[in-house]
RODREN-792319 format. One record per residue (C-alpha): residue number from 0; residue in one letter; x, y, z. Coordinates in Angstrom, 1 decimal. Layout:
// residues N
seq: NUM&type: A&east: X&north: Y&up: Z
...
***
This chain:
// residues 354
seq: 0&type: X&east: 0.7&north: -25.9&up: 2.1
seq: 1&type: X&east: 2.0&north: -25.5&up: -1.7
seq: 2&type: X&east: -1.2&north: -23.5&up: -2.4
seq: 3&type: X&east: 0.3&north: -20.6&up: -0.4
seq: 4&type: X&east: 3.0&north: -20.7&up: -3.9
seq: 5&type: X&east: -0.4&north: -20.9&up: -6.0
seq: 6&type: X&east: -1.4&north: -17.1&up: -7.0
seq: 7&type: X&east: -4.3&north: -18.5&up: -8.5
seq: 8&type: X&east: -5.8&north: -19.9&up: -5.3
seq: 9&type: X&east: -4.3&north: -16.8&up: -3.6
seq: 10&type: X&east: -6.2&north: -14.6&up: -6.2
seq: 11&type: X&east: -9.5&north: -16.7&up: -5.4
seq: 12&type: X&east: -9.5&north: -16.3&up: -1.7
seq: 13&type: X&east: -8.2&north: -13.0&up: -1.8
seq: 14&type: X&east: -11.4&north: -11.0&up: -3.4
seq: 15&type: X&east: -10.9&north: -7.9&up: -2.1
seq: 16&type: X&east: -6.8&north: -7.5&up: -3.1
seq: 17&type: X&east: -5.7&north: -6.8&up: 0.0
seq: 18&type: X&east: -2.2&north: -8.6&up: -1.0
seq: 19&type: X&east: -2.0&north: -5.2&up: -3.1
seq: 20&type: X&east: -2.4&north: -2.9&up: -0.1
seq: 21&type: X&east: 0.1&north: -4.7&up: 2.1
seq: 22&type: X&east: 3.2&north: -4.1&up: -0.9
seq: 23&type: X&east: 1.4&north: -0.8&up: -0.8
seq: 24&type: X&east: 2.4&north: -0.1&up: 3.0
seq: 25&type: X&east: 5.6&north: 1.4&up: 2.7
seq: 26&type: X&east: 4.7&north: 3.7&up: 0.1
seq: 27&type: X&east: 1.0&north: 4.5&up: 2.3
seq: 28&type: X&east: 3.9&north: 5.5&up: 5.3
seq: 29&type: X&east: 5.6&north: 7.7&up: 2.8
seq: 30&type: X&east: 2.5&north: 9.6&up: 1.3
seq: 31&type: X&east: 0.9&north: 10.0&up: 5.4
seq: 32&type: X&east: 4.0&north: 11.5&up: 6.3
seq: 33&type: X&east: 4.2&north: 13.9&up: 3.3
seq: 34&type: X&east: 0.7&north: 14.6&up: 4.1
seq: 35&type: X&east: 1.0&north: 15.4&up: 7.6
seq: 36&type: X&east: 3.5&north: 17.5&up: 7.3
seq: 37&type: X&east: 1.8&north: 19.6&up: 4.8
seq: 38&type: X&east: -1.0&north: 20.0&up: 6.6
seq: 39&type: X&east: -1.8&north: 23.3&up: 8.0
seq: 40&type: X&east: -1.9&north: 22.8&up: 12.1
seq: 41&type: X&east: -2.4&north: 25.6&up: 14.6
seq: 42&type: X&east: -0.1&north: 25.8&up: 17.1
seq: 43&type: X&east: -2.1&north: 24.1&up: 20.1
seq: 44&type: X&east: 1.1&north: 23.0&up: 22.1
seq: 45&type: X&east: 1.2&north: 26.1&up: 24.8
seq: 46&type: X&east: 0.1&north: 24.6&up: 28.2
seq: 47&type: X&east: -0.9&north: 21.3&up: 27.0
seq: 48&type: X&east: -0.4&north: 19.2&up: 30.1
seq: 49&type: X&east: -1.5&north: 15.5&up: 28.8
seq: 50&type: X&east: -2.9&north: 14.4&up: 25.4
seq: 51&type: X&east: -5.7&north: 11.9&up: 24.8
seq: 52&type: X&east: -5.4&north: 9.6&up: 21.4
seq: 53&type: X&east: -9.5&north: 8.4&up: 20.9
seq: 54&type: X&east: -10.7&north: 5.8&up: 19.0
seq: 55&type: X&east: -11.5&north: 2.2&up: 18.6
seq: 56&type: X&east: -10.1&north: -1.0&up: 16.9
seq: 57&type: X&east: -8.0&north: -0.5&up: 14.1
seq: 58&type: X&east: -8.5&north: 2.9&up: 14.4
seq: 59&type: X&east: -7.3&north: 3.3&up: 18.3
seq: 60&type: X&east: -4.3&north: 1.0&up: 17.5
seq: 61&type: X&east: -1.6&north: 3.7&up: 16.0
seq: 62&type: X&east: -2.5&north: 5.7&up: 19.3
seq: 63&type: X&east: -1.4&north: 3.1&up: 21.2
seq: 64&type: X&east: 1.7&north: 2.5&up: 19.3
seq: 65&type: X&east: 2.3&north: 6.4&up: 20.1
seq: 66&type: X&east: 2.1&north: 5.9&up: 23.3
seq: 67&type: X&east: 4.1&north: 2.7&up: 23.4
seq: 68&type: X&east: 7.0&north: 4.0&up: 21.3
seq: 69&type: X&east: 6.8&north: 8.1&up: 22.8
seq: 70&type: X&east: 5.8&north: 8.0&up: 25.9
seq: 71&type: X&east: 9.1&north: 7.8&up: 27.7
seq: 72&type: X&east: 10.2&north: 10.8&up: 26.2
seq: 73&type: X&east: 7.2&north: 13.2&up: 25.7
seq: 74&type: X&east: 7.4&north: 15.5&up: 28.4
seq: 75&type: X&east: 3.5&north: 14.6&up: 29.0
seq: 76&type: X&east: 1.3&north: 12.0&up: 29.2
seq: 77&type: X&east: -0.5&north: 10.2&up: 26.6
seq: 78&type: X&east: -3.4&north: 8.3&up: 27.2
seq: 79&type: X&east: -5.0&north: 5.8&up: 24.5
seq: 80&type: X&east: -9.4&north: 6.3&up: 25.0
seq: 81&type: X&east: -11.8&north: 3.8&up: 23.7
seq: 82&type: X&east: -14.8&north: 4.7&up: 25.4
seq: 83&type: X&east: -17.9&north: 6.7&up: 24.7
seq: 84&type: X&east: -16.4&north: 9.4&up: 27.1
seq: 85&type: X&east: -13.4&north: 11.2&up: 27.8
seq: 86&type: X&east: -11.6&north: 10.5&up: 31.2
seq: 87&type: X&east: -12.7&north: 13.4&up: 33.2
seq: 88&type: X&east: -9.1&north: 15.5&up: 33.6
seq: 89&type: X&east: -9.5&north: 16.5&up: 30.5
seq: 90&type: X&east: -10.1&north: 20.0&up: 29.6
seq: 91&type: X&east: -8.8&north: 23.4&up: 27.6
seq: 92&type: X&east: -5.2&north: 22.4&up: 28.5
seq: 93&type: X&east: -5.6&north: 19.0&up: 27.0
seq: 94&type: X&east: -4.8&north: 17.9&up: 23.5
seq: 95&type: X&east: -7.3&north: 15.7&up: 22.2
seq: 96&type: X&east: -6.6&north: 13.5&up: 18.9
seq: 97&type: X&east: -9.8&north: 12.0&up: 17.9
seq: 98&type: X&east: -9.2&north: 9.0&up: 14.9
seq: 99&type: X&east: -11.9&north: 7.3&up: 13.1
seq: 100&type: X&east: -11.2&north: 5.6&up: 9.6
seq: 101&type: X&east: -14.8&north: 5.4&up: 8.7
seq: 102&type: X&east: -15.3&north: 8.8&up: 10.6
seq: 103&type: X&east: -18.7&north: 7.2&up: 12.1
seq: 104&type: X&east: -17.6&north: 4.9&up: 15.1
seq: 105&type: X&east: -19.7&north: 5.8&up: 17.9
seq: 106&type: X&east: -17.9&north: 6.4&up: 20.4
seq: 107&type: X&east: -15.5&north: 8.3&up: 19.0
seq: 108&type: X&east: -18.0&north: 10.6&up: 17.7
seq: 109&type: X&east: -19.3&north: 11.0&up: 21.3
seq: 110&type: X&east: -15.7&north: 11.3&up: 23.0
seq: 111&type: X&east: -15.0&north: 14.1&up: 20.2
seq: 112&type: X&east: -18.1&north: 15.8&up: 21.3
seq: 113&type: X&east: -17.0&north: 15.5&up: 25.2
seq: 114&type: X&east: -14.1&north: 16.7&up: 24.5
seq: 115&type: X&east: -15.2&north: 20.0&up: 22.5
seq: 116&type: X&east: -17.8&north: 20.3&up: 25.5
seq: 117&type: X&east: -14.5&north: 20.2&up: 27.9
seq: 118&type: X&east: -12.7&north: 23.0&up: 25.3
seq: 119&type: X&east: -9.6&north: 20.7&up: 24.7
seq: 120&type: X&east: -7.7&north: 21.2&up: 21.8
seq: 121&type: X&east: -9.0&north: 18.8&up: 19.2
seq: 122&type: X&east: -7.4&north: 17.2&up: 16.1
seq: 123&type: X&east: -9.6&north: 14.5&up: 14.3
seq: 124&type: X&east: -8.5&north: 11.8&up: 11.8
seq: 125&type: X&east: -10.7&north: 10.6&up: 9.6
seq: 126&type: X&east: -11.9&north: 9.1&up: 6.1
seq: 127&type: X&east: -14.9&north: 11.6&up: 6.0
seq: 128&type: X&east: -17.9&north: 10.0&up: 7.2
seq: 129&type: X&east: -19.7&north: 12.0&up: 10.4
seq: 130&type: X&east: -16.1&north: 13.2&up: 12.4
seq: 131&type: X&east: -15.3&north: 15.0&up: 9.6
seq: 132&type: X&east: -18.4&north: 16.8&up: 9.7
seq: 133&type: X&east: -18.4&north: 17.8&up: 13.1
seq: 134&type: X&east: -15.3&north: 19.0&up: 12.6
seq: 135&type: X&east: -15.9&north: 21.5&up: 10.0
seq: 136&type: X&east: -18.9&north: 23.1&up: 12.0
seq: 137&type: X&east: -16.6&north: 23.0&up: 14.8
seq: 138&type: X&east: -13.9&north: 24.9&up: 12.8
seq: 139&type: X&east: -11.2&north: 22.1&up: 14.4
seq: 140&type: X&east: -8.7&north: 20.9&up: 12.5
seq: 141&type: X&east: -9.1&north: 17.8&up: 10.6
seq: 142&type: X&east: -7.1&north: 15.7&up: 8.3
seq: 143&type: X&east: -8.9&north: 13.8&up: 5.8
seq: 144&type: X&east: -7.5&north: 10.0&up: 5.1
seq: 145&type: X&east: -7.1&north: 9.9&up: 0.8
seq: 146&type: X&east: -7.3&north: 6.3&up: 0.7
seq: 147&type: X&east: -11.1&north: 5.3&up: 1.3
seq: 148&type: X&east: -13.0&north: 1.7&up: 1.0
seq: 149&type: X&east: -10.8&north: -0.3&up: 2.9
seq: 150&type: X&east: -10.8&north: -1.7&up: 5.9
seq: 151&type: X&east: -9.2&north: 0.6&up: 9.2
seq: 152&type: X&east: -6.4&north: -2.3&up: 10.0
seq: 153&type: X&east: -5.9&north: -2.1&up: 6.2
seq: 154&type: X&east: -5.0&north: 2.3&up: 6.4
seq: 155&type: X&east: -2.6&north: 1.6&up: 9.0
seq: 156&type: X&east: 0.1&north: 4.2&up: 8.0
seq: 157&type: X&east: -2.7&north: 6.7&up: 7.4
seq: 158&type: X&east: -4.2&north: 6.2&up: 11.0
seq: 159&type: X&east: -0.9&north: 6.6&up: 12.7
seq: 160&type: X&east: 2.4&north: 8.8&up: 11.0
seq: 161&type: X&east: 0.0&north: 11.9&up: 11.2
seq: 162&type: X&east: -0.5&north: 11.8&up: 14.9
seq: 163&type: X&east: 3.1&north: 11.3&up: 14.9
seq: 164&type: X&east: 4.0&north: 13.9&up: 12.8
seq: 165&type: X&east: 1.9&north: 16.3&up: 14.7
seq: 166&type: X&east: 3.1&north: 15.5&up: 18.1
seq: 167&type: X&east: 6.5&north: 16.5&up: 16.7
seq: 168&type: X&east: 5.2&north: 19.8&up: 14.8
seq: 169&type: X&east: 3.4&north: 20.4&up: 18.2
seq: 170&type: X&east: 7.1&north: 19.7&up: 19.9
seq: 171&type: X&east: 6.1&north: 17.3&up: 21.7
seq: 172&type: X&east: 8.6&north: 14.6&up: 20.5
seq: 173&type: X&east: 11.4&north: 15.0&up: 18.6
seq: 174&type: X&east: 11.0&north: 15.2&up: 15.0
seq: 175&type: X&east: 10.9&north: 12.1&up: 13.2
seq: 176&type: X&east: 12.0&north: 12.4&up: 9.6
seq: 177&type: X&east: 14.9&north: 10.0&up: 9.7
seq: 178&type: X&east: 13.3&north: 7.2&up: 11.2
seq: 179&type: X&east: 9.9&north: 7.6&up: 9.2
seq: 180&type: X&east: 12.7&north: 7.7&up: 6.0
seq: 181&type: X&east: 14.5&north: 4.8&up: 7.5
seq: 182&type: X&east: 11.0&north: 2.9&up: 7.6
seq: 183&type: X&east: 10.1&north: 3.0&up: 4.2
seq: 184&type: X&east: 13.5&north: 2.5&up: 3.1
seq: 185&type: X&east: 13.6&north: -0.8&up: 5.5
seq: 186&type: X&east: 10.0&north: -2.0&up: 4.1
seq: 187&type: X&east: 10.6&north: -1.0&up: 0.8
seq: 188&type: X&east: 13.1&north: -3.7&up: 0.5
seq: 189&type: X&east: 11.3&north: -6.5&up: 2.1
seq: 190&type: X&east: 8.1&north: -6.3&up: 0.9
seq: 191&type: X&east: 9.4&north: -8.5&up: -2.0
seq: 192&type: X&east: 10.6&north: -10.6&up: 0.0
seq: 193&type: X&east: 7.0&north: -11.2&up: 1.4
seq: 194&type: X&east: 5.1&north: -11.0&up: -1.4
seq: 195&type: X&east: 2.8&north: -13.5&up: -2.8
seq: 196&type: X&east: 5.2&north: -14.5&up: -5.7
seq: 197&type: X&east: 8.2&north: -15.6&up: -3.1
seq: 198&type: X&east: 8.0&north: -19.2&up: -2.8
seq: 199&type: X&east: 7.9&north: -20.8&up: 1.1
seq: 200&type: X&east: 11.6&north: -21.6&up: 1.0
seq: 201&type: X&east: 12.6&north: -18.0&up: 0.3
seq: 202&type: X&east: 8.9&north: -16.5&up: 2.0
seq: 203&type: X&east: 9.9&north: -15.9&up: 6.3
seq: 204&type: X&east: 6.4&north: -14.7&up: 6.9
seq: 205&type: X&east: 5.0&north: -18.1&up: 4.5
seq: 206&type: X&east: 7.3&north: -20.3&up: 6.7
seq: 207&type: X&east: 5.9&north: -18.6&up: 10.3
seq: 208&type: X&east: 2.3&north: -18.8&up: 8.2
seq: 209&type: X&east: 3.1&north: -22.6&up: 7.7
seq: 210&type: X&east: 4.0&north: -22.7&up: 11.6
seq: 211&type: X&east: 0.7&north: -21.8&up: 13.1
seq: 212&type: X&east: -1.8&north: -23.3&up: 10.6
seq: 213&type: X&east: -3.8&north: -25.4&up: 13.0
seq: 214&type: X&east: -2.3&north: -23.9&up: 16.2
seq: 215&type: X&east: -3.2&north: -21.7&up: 19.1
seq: 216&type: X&east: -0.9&north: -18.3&up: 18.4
seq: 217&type: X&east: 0.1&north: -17.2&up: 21.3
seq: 218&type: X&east: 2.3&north: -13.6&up: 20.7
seq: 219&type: X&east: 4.9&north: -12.4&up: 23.6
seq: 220&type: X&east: 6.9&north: -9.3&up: 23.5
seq: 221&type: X&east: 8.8&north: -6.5&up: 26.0
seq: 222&type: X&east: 6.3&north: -4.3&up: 27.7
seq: 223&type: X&east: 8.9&north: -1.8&up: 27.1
seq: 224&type: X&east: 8.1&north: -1.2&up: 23.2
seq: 225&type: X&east: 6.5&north: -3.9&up: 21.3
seq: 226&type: X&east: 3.7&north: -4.7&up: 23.8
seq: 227&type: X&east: 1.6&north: -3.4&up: 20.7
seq: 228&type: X&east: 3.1&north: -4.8&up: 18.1
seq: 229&type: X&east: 2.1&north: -8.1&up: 19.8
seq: 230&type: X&east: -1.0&north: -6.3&up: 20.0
seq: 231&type: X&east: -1.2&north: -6.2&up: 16.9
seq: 232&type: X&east: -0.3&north: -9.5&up: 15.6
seq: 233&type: X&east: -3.4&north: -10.9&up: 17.7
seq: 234&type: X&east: -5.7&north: -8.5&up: 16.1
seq: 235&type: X&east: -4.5&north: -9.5&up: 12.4
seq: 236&type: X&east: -4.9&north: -12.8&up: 13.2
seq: 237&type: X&east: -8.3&north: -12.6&up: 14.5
seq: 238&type: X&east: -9.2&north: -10.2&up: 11.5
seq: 239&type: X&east: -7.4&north: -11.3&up: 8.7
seq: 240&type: X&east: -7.2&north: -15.1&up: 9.5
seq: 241&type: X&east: -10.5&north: -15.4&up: 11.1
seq: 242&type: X&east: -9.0&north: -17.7&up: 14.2
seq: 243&type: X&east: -7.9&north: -17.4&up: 17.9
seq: 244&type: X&east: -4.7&north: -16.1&up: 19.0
seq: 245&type: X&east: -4.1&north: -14.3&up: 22.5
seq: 246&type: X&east: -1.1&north: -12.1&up: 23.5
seq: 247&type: X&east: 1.0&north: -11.3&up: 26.5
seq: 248&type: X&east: 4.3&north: -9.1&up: 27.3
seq: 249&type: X&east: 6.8&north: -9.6&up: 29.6
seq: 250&type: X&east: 7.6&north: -9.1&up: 32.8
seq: 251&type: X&east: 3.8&north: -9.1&up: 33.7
seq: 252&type: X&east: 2.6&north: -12.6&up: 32.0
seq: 253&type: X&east: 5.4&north: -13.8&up: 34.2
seq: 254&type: X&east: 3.8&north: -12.7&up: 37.5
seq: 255&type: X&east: 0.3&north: -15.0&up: 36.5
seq: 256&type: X&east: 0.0&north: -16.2&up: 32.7
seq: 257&type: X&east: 3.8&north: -18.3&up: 33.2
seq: 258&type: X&east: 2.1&north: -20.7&up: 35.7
seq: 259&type: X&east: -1.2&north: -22.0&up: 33.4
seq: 260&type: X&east: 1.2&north: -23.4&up: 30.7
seq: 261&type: X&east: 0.5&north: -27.2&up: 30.7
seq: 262&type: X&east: -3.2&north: -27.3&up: 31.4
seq: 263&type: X&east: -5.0&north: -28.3&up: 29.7
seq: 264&type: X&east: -2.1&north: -30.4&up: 27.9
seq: 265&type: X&east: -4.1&north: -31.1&up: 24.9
seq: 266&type: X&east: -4.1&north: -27.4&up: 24.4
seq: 267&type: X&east: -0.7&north: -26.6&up: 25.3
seq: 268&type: X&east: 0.7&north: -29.4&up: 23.0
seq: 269&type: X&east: -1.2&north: -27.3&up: 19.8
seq: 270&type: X&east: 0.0&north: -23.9&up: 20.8
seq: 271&type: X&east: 2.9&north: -21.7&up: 18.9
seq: 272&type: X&east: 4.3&north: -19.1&up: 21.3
seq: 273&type: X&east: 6.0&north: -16.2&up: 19.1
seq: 274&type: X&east: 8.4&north: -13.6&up: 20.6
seq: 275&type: X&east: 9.1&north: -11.2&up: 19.5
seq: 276&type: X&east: 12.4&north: -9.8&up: 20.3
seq: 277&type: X&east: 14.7&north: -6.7&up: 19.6
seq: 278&type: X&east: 17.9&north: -5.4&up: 21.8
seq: 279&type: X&east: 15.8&north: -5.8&up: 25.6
seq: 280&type: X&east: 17.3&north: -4.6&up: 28.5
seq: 281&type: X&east: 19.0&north: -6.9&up: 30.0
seq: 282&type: X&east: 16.2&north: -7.6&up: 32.8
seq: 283&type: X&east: 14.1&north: -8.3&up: 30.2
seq: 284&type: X&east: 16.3&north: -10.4&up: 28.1
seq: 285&type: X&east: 17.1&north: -12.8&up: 31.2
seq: 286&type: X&east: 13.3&north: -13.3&up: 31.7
seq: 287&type: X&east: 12.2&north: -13.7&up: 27.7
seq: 288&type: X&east: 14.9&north: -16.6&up: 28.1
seq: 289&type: X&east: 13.8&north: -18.5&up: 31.2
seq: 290&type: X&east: 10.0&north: -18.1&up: 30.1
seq: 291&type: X&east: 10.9&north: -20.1&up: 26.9
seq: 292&type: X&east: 13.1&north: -22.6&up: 28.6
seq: 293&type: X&east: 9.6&north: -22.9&up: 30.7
seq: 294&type: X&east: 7.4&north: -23.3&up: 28.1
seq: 295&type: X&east: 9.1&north: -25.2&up: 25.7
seq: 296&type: X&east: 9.4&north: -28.3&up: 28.7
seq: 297&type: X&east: 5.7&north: -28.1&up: 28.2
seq: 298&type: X&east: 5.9&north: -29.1&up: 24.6
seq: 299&type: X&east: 4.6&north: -25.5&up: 23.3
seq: 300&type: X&east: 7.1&north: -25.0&up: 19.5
seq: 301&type: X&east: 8.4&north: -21.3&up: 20.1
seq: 302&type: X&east: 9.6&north: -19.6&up: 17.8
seq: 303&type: X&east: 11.3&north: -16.1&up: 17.8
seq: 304&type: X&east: 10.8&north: -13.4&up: 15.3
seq: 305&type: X&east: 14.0&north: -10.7&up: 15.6
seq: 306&type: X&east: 12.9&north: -7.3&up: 14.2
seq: 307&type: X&east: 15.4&north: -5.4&up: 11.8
seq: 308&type: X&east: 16.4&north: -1.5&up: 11.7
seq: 309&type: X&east: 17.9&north: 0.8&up: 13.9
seq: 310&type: X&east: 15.2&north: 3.2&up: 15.4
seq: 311&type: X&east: 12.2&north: 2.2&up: 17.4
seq: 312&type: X&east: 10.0&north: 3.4&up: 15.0
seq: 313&type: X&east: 11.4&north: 1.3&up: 12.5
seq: 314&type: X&east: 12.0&north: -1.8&up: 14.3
seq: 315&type: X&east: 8.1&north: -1.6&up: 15.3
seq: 316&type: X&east: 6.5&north: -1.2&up: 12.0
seq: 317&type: X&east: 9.2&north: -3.9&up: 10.5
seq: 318&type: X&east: 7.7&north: -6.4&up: 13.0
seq: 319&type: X&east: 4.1&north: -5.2&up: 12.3
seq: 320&type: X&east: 4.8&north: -5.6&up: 8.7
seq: 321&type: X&east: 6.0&north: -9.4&up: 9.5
seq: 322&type: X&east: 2.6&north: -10.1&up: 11.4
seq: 323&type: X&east: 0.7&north: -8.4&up: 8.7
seq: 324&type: X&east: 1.7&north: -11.0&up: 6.0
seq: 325&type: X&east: 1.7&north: -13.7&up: 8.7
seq: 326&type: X&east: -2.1&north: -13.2&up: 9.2
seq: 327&type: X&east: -2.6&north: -13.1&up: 5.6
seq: 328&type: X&east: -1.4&north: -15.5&up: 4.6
seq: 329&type: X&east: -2.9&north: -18.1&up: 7.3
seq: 330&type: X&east: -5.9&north: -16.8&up: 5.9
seq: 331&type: X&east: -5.3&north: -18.3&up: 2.9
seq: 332&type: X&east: -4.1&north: -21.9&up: 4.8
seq: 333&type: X&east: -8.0&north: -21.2&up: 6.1
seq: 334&type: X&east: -9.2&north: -20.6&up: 2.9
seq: 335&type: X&east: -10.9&north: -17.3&up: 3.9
seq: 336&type: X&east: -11.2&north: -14.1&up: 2.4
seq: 337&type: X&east: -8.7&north: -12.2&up: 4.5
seq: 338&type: X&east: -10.8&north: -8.6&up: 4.2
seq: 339&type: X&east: -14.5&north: -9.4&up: 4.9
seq: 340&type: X&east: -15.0&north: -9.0&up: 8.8
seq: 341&type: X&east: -18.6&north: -10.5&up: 9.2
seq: 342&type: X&east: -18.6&north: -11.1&up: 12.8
seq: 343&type: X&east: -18.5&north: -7.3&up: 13.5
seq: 344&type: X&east: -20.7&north: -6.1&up: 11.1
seq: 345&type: X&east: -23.5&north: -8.5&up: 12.3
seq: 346&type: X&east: -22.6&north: -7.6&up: 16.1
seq: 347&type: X&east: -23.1&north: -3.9&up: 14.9
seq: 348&type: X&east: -26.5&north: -4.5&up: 13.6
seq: 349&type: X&east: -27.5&north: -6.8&up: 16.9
seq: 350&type: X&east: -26.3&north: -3.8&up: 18.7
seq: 351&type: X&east: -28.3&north: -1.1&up: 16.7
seq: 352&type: X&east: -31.4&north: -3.4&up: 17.5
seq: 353&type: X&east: -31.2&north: -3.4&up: 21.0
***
């Protein structure tokens, strides 16, 4: 476990740097929100009755964290797409945010191209690649990612703060200056605190690292808010870490997933439930209590991860942040190179051969 203090086994594993773009993420938040809202956007609001968020993986996952943090109070819906088509209510009154990092994922290219067949109003998101170009011909606005070469999960900030600062330019959410602000301030001054040269006793996301080395991750949070977030933490795991790890949120895991802890018990004794938790309601605060008093007579270690700050926005991306380092660093207890994502890229050529 001391290798996780060792920056030159860290250095080793870590080819591709990515410890440098996770310090980076606070300041990658900062420059997408400046970005944003510099960019020049038509007024498309008008009679916009829903808006559709298309894309896929690590791409699709900031629309989803729209929806999850906005959705209460936009005054319309918003509906996360990851399909090669577009659901079929949309139309000219619908505002359609296409996101690619690459710019080439396939089936956002063809829902962009539903939905300019449907005359919605399109926005697109994108490192360049093919998205970009249809967007050009298509006169749509477009707003082209700086940062390219990296991996999608890895351009988070750049993937998600422009749809949000759009939505508020369009007015459909309040404007969020403060809270982006509040953000960068909160992971500015944690990221040290993370970072490769903190040793494990001073290191929280080394110590939670530490925790599930060898383990089943299992990641519960409030449906209310961080049901992404937990979202999240599974996909970084999978990614970065290159193991298993499953999510649930409360109340529905209570209604079904609650009953299949203990079976099989070799399984259940090598799981590590996180939960993540921040101010619930207190419904949901009575049932994230009695599932853990559940679980943990089942021998499963929970552990609870609080989140920090004061808006939703920041309390999300401070718990996002958390996972993000988690993953990495449980890489490194795998002794994998936390970028490289093989699997996929050998699924995509399978896939271009059939």
């Amino acid at each position: 476990m001391k290798d996780l203090d060792n920056l030159e086994v860290i250095g080793k594993l870590d080819k591709s740097n990515m410890r440098r773009l996770l310090l980076d993420f606070p300041q990658q938040y900062l420059r997408a929100g400046d970005l944003a809202v510099k960019f020049d956007l038509p007024c498309m609001s008008g009679s916009a009755k829903n808006i559709v968020i298309s894309g896929m993986g690590g791409s699709a996952i900031g629309g989803d964290l729209l929806r999850s943090l906005f959705s209460q109070i936009c005054p319309v819906p918003i509906i996360v797409n990851r399909n090669y088509s577009v659901p079929e209510f949309v139309d000219e009154d619908t505002l359609f945010i296409a996101i690619s990092y690459s710019g080439n994922t396939e089936e956002t290219i063809a829902a962009f191209g539903s939905a300019m067949e449907k005359r919605a109003k399109v926005i697109s998101i994108s490192g360049g690649g093919r998205l970009e170009t249809l967007a050009k011909d298509a006169k749509t606005p477009h707003f082209s990612i700086p940062e390219r070469g990296i991996q999608p999960r890895c351009a988070f900030g750049y993937l998600f703060i422009p749809a949000v600062v759009f939505l508020s330019r369009l007015g459909f959410i309040p404007d969020q200056s403060s809270e982006l602000k509040e953000t960068v301030d909160l992971l500015s001054r944690i990221a040290a605190k993370l970072a490769p040269d903190k040793p494990i006793e001073d290191n929280h996301a080394k110590q939670l690292a530490i925790a599930l080395y060898d383990k089943l991750p299992v990641i519960y949070a409030s449906q209310d808010y961080f049901d992404v977030v937990a979202m999240r933490w599974k996909g970084q795991i999978n990614e970065n870490s290159k193991a298993m790890a499953f999510y649930n949120v409360i109340p529905e895991m209570n209604h079904n997933e609650i009953v299949g802890w203990g079976i099989p018990e070799d399984i259940t004794r090598r799981c590590v439930v996180i939960i993540l938790r921040s101010d619930e309601t207190p419904a949901i605060q009575k049932r994230m209590n009695i599932t853990e008093s559940l679980i943990s007579a089942e021998d499963a270690r929970i552990i609870t991860v609080e989140a920090e700050g004061d808006s939703l926005l920041a309390k999300s991306l401070y718990l996002i942040y958390i996972g993000d380092f988690v993953s990495y660093y449980l890489a490194i207890l795998n002794s994998v190179d936390p970028t490289p994502v093989e699997r996929i890229g050998i699924f995509k050529s399978l896939l271009g051969r059939s």
